[in-house]
N, C-alpha and C positions, 0 to 999 in steps of 0.2 A: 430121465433123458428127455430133453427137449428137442425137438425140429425148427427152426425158423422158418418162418416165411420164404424168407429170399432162398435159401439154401432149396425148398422143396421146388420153387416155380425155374429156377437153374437144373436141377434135376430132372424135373420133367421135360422142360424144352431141351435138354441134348438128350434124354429118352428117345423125346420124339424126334429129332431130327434123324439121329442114326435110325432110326427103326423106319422111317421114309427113304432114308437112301438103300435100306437093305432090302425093301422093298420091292423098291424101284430096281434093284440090280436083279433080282429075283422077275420079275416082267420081265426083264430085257433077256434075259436069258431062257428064258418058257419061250419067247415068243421069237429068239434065233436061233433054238434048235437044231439042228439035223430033221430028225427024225418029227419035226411039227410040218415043215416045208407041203409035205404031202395035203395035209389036213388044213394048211392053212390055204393054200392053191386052190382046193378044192372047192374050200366057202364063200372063195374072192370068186370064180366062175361060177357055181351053182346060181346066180341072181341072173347071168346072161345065157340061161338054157333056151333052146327051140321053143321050147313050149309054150314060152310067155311072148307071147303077142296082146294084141290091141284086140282090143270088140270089134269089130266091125258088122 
């Protein structure tokens, strides 16, 4: 059994595309959550706490 070339570099790029778009659907869905909203709130404020001021 042979493979060709063309056959294996056609395979691999729609590999790869679907497995970036599944991905990518998989991020998008971690990061709309329900249940993330809390955690993600909290990372976006943790950087403007009291406590970090300037030297003076």
């Amino acid at each position: 059994m042979t493979v060709e070339h063309d056959f294996l570099v056609g395979f691999s790029k729609s590999f790869g595309l679907f497995y970036l778009i599944a991905l990518s659907i998989g991020v998008l869905i971690y990061a709309y959550w329900p249940s993330n909203r809390k955690r993600f709130d909290h990372a976006a404020q943790s950087i403007l706490t009291k406590e970090d001021k300037p030297w003076v």
